[in-house]
DRENPA-3360 file (N, C-alpha, C; in nm, 2 decimals, always signed):
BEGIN
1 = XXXXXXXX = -5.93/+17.28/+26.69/-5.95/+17.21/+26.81/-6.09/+17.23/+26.86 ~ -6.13/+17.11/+26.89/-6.29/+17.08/+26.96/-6.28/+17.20/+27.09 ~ -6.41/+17.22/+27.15/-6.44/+17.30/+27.26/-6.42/+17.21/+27.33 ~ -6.40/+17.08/+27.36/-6.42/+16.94/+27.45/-6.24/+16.97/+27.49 ~ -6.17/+16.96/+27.36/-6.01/+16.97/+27.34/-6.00/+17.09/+27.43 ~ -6.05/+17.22/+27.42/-5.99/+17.36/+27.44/-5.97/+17.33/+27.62 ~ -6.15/+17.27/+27.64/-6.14/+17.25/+27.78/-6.04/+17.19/+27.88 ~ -5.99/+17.06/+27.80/-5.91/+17.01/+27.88/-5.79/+17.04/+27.94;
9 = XXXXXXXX = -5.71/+17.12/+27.89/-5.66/+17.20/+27.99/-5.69/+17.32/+28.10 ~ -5.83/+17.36/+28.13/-5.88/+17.45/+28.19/-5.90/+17.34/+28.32 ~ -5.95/+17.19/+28.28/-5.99/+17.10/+28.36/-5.87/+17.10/+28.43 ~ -5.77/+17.05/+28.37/-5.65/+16.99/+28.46/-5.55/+17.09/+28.52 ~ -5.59/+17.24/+28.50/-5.54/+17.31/+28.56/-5.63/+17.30/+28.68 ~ -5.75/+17.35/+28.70/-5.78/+17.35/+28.80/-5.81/+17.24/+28.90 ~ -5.77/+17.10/+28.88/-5.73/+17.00/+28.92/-5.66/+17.03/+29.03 ~ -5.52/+17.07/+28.93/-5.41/+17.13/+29.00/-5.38/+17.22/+29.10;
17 = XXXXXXXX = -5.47/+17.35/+29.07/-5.51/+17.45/+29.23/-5.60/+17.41/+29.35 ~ -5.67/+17.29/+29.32/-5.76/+17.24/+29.40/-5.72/+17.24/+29.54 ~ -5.78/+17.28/+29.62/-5.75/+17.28/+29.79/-5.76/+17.13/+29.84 ~ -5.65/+17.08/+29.87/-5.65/+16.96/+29.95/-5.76/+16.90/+30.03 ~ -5.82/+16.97/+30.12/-5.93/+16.94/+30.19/-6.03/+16.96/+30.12 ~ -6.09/+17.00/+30.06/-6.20/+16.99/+29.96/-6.22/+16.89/+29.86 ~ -6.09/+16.92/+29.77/-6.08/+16.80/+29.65/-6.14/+16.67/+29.62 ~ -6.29/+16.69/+29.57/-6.33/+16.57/+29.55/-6.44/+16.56/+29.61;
25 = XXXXXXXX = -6.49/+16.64/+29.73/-6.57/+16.64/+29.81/-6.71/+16.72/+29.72 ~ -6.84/+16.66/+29.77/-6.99/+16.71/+29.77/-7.00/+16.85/+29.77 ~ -6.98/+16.93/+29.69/-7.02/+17.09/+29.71/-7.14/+17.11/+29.83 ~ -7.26/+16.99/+29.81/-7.39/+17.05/+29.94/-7.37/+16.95/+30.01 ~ -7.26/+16.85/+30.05/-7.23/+16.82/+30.17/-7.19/+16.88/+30.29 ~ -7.26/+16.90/+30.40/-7.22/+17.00/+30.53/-7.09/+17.04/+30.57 ~ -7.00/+16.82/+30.53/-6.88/+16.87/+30.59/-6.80/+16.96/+30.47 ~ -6.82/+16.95/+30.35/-6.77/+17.06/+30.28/-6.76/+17.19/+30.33;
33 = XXXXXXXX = -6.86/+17.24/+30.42/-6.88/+17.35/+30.46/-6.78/+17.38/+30.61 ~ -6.80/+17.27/+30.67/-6.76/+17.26/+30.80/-6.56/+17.27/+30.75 ~ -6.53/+17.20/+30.69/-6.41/+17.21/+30.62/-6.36/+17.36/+30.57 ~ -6.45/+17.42/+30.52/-6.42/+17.61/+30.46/-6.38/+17.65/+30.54 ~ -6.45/+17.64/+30.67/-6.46/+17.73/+30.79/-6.30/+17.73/+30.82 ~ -6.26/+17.60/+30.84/-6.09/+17.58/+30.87/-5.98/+17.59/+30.78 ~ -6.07/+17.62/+30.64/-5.96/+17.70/+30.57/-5.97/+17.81/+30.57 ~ -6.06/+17.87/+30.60/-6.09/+18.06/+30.60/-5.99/+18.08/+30.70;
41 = XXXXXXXX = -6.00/+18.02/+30.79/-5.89/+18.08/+30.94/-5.76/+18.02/+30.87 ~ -5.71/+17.92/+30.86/-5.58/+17.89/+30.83/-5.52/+17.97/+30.69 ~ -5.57/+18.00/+30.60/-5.52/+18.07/+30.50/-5.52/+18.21/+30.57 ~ -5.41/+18.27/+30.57/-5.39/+18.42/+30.68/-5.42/+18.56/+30.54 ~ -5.41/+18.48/+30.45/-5.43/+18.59/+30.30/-5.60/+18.57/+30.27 ~ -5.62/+18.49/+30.31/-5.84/+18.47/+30.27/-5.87/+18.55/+30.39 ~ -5.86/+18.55/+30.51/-5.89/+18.58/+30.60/-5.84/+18.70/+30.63 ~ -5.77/+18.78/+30.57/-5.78/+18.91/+30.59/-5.87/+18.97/+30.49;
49 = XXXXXXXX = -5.90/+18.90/+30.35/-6.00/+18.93/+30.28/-6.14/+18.92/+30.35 ~ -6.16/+18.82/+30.42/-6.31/+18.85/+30.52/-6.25/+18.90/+30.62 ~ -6.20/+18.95/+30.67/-6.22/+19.04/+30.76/-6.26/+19.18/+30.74 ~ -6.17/+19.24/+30.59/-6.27/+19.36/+30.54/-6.38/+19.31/+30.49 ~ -6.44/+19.19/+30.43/-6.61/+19.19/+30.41/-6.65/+19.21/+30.53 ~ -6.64/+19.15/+30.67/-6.72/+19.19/+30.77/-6.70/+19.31/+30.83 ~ -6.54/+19.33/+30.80/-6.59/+19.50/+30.89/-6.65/+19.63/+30.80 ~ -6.67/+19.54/+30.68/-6.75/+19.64/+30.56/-6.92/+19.65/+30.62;
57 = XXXXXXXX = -6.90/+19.50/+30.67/-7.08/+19.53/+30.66/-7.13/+19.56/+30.78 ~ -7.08/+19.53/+30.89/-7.06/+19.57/+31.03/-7.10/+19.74/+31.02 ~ -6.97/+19.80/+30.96/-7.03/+19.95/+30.96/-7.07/+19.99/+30.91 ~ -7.21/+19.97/+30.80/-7.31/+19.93/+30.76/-7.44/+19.89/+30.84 ~ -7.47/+19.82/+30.94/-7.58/+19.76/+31.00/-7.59/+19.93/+31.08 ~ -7.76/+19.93/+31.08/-7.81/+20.08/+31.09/-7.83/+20.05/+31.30 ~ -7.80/+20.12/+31.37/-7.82/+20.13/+31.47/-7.99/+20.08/+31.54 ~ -8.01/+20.11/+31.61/-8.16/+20.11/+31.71/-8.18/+19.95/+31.72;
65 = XXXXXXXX = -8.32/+19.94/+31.74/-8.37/+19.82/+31.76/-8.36/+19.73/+31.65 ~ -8.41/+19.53/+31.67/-8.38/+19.53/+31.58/-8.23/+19.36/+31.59 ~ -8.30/+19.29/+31.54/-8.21/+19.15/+31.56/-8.13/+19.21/+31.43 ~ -7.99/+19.10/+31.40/-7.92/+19.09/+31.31/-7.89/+18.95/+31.26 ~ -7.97/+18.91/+31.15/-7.94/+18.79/+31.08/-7.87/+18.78/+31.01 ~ -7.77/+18.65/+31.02/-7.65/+18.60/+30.90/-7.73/+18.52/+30.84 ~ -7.68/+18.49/+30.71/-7.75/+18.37/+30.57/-7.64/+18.33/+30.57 ~ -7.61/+18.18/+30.58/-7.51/+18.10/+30.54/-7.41/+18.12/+30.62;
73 = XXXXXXXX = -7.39/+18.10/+30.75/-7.30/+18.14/+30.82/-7.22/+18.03/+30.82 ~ -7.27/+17.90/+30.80/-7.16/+17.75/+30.86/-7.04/+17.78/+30.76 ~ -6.96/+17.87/+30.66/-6.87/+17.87/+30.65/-6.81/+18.00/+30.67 ~ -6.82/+18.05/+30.75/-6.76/+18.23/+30.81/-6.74/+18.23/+30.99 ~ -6.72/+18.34/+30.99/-6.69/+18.41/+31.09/-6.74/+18.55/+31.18 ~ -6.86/+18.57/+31.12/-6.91/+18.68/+31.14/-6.94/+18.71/+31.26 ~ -6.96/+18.58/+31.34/-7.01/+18.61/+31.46/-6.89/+18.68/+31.58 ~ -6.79/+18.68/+31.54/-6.66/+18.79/+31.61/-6.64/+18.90/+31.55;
81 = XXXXXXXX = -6.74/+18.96/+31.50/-6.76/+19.08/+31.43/-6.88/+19.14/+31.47 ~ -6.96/+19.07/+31.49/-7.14/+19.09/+31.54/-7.19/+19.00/+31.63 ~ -7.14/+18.95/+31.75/-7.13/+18.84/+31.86/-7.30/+18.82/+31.88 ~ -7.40/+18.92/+31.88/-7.53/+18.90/+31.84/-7.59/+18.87/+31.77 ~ -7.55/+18.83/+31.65/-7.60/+18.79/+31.55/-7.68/+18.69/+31.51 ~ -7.78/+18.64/+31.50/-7.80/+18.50/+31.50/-7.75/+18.44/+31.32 ~ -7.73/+18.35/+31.37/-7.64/+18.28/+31.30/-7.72/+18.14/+31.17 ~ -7.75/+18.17/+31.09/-7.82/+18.09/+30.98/-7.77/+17.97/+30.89;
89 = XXXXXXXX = -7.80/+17.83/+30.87/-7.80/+17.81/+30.74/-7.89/+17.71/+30.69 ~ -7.87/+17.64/+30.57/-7.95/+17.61/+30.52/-7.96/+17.43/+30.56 ~ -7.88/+17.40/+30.61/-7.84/+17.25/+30.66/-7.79/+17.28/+30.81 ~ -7.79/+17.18/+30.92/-7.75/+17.18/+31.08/-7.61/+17.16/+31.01 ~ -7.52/+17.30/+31.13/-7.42/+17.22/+31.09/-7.35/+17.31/+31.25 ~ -7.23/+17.33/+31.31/-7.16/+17.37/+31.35/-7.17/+17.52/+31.36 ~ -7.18/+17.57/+31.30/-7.18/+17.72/+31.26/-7.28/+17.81/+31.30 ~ -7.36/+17.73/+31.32/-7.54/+17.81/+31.26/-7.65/+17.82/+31.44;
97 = XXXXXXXX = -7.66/+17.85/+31.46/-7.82/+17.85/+31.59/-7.92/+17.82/+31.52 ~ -7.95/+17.82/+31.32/-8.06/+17.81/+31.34/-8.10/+17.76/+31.20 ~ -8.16/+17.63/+31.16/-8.13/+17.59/+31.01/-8.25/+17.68/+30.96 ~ -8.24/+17.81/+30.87/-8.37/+17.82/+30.81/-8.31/+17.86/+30.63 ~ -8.43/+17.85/+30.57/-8.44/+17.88/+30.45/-8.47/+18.02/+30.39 ~ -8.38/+18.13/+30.32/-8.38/+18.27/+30.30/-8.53/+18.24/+30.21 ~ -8.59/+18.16/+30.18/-8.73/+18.23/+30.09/-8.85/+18.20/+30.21 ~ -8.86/+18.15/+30.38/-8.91/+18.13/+30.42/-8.86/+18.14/+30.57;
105 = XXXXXXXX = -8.87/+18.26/+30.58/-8.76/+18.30/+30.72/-8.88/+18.29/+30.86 ~ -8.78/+18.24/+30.99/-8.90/+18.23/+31.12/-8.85/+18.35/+31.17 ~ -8.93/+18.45/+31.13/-8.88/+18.58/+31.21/-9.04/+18.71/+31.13 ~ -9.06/+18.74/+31.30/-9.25/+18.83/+31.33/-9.15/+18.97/+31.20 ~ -9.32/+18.96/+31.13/-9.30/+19.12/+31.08/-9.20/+19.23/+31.14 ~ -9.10/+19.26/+31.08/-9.03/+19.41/+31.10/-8.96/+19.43/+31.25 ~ -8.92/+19.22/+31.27/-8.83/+19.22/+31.37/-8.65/+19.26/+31.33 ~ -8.62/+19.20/+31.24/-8.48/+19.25/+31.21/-8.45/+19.42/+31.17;
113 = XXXXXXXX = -8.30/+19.41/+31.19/-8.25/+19.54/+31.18/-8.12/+19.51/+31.05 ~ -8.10/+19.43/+31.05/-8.04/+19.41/+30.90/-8.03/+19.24/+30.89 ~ -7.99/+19.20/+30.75/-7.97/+19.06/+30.74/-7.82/+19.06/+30.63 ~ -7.74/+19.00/+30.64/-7.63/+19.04/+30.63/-7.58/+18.89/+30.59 ~ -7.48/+18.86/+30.51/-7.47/+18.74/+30.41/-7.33/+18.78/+30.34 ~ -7.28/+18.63/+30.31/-7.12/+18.70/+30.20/-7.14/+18.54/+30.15 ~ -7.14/+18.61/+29.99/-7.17/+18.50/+29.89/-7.30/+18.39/+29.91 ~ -7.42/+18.46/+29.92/-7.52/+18.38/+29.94/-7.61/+18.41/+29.88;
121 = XXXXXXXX = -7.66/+18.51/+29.80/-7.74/+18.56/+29.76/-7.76/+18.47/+29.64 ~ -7.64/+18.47/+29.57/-7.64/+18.38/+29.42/-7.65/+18.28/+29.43 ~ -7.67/+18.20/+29.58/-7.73/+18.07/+29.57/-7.85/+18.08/+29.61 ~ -7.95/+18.15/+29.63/-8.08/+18.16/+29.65/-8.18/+18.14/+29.54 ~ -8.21/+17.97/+29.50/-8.29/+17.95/+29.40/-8.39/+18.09/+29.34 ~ -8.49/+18.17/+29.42/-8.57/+18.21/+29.42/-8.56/+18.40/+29.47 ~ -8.47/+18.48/+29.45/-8.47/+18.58/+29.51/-8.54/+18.69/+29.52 ~ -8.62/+18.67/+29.42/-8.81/+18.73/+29.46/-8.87/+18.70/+29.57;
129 = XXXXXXXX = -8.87/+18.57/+29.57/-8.92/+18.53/+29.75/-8.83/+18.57/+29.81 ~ -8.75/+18.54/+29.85/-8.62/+18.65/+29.95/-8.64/+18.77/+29.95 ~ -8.67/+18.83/+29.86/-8.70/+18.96/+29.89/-8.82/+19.04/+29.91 ~ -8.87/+18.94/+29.92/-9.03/+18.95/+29.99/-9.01/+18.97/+30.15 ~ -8.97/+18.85/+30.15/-8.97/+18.78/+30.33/-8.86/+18.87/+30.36 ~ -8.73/+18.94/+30.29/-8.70/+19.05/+30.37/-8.74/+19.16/+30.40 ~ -8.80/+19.18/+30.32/-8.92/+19.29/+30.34/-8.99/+19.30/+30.43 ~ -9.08/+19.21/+30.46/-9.16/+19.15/+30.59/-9.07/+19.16/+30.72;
137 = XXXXXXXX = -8.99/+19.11/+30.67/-8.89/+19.07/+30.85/-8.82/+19.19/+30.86 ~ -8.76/+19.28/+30.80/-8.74/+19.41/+30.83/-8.79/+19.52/+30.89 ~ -8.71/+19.64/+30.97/-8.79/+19.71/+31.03/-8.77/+19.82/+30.95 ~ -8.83/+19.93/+30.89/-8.81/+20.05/+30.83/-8.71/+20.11/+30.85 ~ -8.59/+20.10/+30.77/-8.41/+20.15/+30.78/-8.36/+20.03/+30.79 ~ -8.44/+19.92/+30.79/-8.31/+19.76/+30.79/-8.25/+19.74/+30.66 ~ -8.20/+19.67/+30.68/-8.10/+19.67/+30.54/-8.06/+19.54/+30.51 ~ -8.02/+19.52/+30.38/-7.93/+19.39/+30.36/-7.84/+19.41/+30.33;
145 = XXXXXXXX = -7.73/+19.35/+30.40/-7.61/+19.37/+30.35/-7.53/+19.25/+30.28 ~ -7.47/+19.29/+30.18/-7.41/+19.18/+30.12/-7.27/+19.24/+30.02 ~ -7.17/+19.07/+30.06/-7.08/+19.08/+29.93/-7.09/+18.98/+29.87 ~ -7.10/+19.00/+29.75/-7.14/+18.88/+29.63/-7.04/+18.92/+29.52 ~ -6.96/+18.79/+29.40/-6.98/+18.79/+29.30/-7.01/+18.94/+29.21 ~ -6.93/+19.00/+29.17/-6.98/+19.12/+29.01/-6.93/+19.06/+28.92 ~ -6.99/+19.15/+28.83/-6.98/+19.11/+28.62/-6.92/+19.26/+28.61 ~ -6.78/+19.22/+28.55/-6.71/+19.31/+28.46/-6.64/+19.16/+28.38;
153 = XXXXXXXX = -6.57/+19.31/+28.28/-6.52/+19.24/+28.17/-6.37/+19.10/+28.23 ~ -6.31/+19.16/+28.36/-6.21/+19.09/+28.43/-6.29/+19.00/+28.47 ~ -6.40/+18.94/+28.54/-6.48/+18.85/+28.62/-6.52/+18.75/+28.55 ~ -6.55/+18.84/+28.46/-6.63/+18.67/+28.32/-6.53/+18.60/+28.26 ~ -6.41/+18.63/+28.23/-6.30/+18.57/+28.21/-6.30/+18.49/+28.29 ~ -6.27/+18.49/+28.45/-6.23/+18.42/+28.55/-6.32/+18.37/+28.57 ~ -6.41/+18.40/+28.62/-6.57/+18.33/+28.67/-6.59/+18.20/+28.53 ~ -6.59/+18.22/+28.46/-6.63/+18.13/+28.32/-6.56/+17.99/+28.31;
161 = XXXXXXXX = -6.39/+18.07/+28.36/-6.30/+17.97/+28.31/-6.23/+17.89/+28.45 ~ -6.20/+17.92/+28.54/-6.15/+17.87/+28.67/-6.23/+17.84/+28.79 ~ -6.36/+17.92/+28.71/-6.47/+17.86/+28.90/-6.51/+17.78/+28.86 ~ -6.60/+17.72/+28.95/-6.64/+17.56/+28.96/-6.78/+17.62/+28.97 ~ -6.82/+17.73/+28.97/-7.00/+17.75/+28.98/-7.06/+17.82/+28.82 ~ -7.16/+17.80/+28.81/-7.23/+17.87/+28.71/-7.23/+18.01/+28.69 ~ -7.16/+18.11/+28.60/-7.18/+18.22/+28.56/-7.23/+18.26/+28.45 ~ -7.37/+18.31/+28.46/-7.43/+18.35/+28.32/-7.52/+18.48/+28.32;
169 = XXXXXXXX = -7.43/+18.59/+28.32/-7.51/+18.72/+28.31/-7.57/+18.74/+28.20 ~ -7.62/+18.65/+28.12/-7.69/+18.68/+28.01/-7.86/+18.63/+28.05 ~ -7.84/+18.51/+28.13/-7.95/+18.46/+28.22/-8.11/+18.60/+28.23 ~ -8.19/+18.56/+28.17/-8.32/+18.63/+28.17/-8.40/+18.60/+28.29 ~ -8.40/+18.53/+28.37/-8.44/+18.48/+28.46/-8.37/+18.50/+28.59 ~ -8.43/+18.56/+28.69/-8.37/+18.56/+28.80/-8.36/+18.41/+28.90 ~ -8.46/+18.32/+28.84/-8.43/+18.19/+28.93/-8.35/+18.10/+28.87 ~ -8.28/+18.01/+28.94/-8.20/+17.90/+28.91/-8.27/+17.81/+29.01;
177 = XXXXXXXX = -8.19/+17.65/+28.89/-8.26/+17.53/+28.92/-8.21/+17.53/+29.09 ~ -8.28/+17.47/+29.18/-8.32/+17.43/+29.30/-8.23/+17.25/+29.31 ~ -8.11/+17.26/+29.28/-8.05/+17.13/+29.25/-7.97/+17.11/+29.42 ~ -7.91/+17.23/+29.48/-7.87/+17.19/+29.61/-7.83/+17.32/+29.64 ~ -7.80/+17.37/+29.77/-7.75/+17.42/+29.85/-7.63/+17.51/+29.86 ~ -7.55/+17.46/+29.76/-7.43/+17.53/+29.73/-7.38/+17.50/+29.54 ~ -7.43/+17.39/+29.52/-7.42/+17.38/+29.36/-7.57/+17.44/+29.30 ~ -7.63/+17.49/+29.35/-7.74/+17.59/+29.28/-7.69/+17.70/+29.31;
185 = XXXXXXXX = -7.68/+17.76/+29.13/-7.57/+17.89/+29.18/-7.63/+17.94/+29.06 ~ -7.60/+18.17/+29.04/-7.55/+18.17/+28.90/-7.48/+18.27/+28.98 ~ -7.34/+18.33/+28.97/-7.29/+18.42/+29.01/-7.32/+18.55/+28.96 ~ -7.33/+18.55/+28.85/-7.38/+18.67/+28.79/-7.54/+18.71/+28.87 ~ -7.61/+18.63/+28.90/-7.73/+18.72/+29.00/-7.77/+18.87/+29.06 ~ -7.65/+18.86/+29.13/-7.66/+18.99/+29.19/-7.62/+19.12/+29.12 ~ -7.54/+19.10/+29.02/-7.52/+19.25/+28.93/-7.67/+19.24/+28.84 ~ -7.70/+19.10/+28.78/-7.83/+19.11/+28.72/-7.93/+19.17/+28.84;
193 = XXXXXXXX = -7.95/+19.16/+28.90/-8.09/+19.19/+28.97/-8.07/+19.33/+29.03 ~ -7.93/+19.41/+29.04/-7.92/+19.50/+29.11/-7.88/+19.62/+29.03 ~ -7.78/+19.58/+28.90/-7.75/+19.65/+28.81/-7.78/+19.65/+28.70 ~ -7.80/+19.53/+28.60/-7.86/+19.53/+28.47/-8.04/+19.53/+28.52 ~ -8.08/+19.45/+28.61/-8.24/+19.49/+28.56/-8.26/+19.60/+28.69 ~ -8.16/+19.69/+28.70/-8.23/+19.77/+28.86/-8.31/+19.88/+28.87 ~ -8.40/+19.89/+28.74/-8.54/+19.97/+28.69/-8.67/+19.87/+28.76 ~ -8.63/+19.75/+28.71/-8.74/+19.64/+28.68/-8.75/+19.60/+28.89;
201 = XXXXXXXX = -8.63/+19.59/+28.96/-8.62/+19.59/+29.09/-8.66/+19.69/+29.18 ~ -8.65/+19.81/+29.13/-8.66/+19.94/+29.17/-8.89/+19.92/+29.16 ~ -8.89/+19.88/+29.06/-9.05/+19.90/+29.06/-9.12/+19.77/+29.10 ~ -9.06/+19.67/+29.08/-9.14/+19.55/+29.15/-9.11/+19.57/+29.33 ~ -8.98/+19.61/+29.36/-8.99/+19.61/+29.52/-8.92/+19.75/+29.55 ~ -9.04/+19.88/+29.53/-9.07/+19.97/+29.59/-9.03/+20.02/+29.71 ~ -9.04/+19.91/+29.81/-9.02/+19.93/+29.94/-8.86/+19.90/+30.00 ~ -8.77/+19.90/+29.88/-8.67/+19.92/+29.90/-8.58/+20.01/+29.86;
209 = XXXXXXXX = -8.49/+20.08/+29.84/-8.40/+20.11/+29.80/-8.17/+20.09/+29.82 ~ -8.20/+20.10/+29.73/-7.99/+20.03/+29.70/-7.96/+20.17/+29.73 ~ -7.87/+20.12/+29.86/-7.77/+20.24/+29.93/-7.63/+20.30/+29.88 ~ -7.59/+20.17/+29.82/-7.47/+20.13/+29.81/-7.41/+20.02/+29.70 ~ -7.36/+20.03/+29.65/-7.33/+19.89/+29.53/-7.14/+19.96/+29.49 ~ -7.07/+19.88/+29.59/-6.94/+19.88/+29.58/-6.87/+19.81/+29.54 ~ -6.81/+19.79/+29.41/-6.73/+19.71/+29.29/-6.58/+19.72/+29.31 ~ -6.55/+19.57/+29.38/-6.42/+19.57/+29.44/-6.34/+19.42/+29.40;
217 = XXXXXXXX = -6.22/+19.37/+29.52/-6.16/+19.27/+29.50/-6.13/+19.24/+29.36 ~ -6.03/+19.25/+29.24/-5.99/+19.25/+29.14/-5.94/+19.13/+29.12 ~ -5.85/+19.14/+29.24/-5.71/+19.05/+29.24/-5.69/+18.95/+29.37 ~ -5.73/+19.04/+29.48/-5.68/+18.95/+29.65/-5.77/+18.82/+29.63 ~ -5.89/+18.82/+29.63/-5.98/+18.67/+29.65/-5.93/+18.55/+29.55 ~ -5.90/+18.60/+29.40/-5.81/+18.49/+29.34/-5.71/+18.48/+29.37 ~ -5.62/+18.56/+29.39/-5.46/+18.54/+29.39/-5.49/+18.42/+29.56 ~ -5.55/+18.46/+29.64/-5.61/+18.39/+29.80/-5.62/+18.23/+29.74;
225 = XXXXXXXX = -5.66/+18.23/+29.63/-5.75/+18.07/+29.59/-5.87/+18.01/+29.66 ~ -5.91/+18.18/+29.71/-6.06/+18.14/+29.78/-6.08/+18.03/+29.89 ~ -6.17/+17.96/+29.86/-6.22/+17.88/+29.97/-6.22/+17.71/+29.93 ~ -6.11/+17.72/+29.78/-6.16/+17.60/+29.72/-6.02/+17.58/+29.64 ~ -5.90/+17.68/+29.61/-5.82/+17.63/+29.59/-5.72/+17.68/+29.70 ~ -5.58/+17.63/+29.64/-5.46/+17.64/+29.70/-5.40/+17.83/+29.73 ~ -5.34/+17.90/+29.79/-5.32/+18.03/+29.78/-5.20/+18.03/+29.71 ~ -5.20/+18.12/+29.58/-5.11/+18.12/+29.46/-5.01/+18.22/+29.50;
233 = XXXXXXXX = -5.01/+18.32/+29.60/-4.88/+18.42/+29.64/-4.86/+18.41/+29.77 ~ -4.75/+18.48/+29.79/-4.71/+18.46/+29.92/-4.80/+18.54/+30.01 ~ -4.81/+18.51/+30.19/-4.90/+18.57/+30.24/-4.85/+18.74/+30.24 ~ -4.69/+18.73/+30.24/-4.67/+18.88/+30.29/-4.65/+18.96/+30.17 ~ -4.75/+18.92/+30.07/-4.73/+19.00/+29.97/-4.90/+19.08/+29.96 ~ -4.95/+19.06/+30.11/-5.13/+19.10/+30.06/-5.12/+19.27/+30.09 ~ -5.01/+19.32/+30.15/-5.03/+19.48/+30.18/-5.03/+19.52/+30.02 ~ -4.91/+19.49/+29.91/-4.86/+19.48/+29.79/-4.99/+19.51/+29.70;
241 = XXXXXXXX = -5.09/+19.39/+29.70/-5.20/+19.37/+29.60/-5.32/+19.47/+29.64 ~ -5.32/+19.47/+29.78/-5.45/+19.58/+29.88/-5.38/+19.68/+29.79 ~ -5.25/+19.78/+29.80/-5.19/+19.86/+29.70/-5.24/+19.93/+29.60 ~ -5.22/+19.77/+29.49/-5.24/+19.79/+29.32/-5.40/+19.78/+29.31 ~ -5.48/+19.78/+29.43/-5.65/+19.77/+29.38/-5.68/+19.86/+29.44 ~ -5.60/+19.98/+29.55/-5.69/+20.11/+29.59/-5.62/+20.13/+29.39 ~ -5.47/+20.16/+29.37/-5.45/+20.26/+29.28/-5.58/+20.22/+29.17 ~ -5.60/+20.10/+29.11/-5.70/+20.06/+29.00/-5.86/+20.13/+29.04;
249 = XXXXXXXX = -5.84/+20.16/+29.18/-6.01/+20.24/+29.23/-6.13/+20.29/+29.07 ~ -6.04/+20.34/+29.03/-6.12/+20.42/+28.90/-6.18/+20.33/+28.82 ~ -6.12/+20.23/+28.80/-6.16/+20.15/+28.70/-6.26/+20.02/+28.78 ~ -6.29/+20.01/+28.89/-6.34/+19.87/+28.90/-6.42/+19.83/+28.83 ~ -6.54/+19.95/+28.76/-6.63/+19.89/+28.68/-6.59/+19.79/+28.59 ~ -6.48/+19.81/+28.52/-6.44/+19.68/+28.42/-6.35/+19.55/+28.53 ~ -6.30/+19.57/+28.66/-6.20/+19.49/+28.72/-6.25/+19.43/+28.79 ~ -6.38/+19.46/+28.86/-6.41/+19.41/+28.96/-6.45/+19.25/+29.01;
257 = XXXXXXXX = -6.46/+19.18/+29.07/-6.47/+19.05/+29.09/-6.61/+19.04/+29.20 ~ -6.60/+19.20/+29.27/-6.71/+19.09/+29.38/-6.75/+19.27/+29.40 ~ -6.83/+19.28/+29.49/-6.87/+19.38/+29.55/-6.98/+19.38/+29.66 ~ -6.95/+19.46/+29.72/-7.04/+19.56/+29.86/-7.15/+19.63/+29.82 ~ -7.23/+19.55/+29.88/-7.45/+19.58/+29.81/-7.48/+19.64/+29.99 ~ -7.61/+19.73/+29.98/-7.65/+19.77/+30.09/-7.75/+19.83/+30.03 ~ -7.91/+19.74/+30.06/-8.04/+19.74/+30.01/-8.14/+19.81/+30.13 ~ -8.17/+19.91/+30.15/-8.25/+19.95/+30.25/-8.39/+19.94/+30.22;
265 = XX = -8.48/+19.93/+30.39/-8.60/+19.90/+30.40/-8.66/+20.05/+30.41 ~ -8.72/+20.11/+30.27/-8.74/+20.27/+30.32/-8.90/+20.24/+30.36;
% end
């Protein structure tokens, strides 16, 4: 059987899980985004999944002075978690106070106190520049906080064969093509930059150090169907799966699907 043949069932399954309100729509079209936002709340099993992302990174952001920037906020909720926050994205949309671009941020030297993001990092064509200009806009103890996408042996299965974005932790290059907004992706980014090259990170940006790199969600954000498909279990089965992924704790390295980053401005 051809790799063309093999695919076509991978295609028309995920046809099949496709979220109604999405299906078919622009990945870097706004209202695609504006549309997430109303499935993150109406899915009661996604939405308890971000609610531990935000109350993960919430207690996380380091006290004193010191704004708090969101990246990509037009499809979240963060701001009922951090009601200060200012609110970011990359397109005007509903969501945001303020359209800017993470390699080119409007914010004075060593005004923020953390900059805080969920699933945005891996769309950031350029995260050398981002990590520059966080640097700059940070105050000494700011932090980034992030949940993104990990690479274990469970993820690349999934990531490869059911997502709709680019996964290539083999990728030598930290930049991806600059094609759009949300379809400029590689998921694998963030374990590459933080775990496979985090010698090469460690010495090109000095002025940081990784607090934290928390290798989680195995099973809840798939079994949920995320932000793009249908939710494949029942809602009152999420105490059940929360359960089976503290017992799995030991192993995330090989299970993990996404994880909890916390990059400090030392």
């Amino acid at each position: 059987m051809s790799r063309a043949e093999n695919a076509m069932p991978i295609a028309k399954l995920r046809s099949l899980l496709d979220h109604p309100l999405t299906k078919g729509l622009d990945l870097d079209d706004p209202k695609t985004t504006e549309l997430r936002v109303r499935i993150i709340r109406e899915k009661v099993f996604l939405r308890r999944i971000y609610d531990e992302w935000y109350r993960t990174i919430c207690a996380a952001i380091p006290a004193g002075e010191g704004a708090v920037l969101e990246l990509g906020s037009g499809a979240g909720y963060f701001q009922e978690f951090v009601p200060e926050a200012i609110q970011s994205e990359v397109f005007a949309c509903s969501n945001a106070h303020l359209v800017a671009d993470a390699r080119s941020l409007p914010f004075r030297d060593g005004s923020l106190k953390a900059i805080a993001m969920t699933n945005v990092l891996h769309h950031i064509p350029d995260i050398e520049q981002f990590l520059r200009e966080a640097a700059r806009c940070l105050r000494k103890g700011g932090r980034i906080l992030m949940v993104e996408p990990w690479v274990s042996g469970w993820s690349r299965l999934i990531y490869t064969t059911l997502h709709h974005e680019p996964f290539v932790p083999e990728a030598g290059e930290w930049k991806i093509p600059d094609s759009g907004p949300l379809s400029s992706a590689n998921g694998a980014l963030p374990w590459m930059v933080f775990e496979r090259d985090r010698a090469r990170f460690e010495k090109e940006f000095a002025e940081f150090r990784i607090v934290e790199i928390r290798p989680w969600n195995p099973f809840r954000y798939l079994v949920s169907g995320g932000v793009s498909m249908k939710t494949l279990v029942p809602t009152g089965s999420y105490g059940a799966w929360e359960a089976l992924e503290g017992l799995l704790e030991p192993w995330m390295g090989k299970l993990a699907m996404f994880a909890f980053l916390a990059v400090e401005r030392s």
